[in-house]
C-alpha positions as CSV (number, residue, x, y, z in Angstrom):
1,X,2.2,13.5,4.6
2,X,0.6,10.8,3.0
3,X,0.6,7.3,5.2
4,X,2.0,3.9,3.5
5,X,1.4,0.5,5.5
6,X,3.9,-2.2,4.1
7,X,2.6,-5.3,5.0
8,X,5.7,-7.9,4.5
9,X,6.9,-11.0,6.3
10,X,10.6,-11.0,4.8
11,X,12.6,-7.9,7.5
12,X,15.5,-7.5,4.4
13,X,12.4,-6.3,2.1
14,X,10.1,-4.6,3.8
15,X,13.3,-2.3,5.2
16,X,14.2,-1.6,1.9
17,X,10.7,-0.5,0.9
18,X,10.2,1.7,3.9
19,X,13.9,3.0,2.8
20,X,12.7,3.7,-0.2
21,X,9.4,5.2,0.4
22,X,10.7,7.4,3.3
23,X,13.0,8.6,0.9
24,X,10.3,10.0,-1.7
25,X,8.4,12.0,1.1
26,X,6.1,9.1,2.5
27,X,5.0,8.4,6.2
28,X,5.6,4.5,6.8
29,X,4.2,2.1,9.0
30,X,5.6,-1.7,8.8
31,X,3.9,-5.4,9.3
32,X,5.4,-8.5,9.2
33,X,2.2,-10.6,9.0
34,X,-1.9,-10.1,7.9
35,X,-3.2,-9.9,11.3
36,X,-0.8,-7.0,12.5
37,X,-1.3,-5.4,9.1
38,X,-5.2,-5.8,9.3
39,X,-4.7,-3.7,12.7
40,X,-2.3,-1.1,11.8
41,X,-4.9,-0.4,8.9
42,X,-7.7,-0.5,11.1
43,X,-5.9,1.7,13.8
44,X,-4.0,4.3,11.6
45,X,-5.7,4.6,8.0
46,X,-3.6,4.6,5.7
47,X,-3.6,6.4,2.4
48,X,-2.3,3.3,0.4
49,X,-1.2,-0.3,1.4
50,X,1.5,-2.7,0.0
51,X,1.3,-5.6,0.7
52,X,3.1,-9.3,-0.1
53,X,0.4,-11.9,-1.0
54,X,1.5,-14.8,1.1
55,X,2.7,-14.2,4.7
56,X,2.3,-16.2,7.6
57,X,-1.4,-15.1,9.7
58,X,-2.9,-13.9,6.7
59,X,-2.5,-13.2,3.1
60,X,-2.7,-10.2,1.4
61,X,-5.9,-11.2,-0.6
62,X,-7.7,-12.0,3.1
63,X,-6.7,-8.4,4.4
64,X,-8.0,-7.1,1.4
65,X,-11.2,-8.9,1.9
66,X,-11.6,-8.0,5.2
67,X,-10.7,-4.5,4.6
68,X,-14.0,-4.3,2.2
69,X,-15.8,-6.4,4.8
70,X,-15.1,-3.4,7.6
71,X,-16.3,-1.0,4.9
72,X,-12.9,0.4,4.0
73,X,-12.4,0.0,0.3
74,X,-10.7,3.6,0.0
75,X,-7.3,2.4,0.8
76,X,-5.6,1.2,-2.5
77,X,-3.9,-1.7,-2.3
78,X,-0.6,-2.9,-4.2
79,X,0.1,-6.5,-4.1
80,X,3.2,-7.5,-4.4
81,X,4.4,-11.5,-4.6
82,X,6.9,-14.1,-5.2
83,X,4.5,-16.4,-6.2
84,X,4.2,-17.6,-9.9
85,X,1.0,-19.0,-9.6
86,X,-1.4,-18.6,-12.5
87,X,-4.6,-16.4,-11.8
88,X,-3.2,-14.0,-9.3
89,X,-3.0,-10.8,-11.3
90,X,-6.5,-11.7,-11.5
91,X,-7.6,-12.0,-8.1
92,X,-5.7,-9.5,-7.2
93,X,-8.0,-7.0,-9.6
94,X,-11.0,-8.6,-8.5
95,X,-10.1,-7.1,-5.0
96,X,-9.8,-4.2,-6.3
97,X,-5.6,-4.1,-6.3
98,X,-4.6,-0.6,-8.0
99,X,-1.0,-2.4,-9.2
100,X,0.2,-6.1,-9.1
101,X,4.2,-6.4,-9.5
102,X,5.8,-9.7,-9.2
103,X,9.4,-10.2,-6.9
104,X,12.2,-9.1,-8.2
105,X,10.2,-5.7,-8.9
106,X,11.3,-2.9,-10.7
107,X,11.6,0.0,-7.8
108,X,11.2,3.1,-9.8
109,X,7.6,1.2,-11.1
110,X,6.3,0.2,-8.0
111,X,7.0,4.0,-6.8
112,X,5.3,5.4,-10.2
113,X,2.1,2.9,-9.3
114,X,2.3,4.5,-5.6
115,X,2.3,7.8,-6.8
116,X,-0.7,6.9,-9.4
117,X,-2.6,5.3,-6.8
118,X,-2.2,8.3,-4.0
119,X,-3.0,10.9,-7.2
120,X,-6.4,8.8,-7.6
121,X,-7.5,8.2,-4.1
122,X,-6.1,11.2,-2.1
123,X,-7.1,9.4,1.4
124,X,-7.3,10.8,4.6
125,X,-3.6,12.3,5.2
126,X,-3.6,14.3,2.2
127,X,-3.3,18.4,3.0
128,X,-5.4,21.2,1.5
129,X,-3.2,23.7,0.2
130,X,-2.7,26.2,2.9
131,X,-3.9,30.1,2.1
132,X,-0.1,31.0,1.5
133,X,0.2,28.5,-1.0
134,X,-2.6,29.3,-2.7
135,X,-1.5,32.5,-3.4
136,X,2.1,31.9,-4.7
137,X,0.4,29.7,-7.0
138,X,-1.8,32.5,-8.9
């Protein structure tokens, strides 16, 4: 089962996106700040990580950064803001973010760009097909 870290700092969303994602078949760890995120990440690997851009002890953009720092650009990363500020799609790419989506978010995108991301960067959690599988499928 493929591992999603939502790193959030508002309970009411980051419930609903663990809702959400738990619904489609994902494992889901929760943060409400950087620092906690930046550990759950270290600690349990996840496949993919969605995260708001501004919380309190740590933006999304430093976790990303320090994430590359540690050597662990495998994880995709989603960014996901309130903010209107110009330039941070940008920065956001620069990092390396596989989708940007700005608050109020479609839900059946963001899930589409989750799905995307996983199918290019199968991460650590994904499964090979078991032997009984593999032969229903031929």
């Amino acid at each position: 089962m493929k591992k999603i870290l939502i790193m959030e700092d508002d309970n009411k969303i980051a419930a609903a996106l663990a809702i959400r994602l738990e619904a489609a078949g994902y494992e889901v760890l929760t943060a409400p700040d950087g620092l906690e995120g930046l550990k759950l990440a270290l600690d349990d690997r996840p496949d993919l990580i969605l995260t708001d851009i501004w919380m309190p002890v740590g933006t999304g953009f430093s976790v990303a950064q320090r994430l590359k720092d540690l050597g662990l650009t495998g994880i995709p990363l989603i960014f996901i803001t309130a903010s209107k500020l110009k330039g941070l799609r940008e920065a956001a790419q620069k990092l390396g973010g596989a989708a940007f989506f700005e608050k109020p978010y479609d839900p059946e995108e963001l899930l589409a760009a989750v799905a995307k991301a996983l199918e290019r960067n199968p991460g650590p959690h994904s499964r090979p097909p078991t032997a009984s599988k593999t032969c229903l499928s031929h």
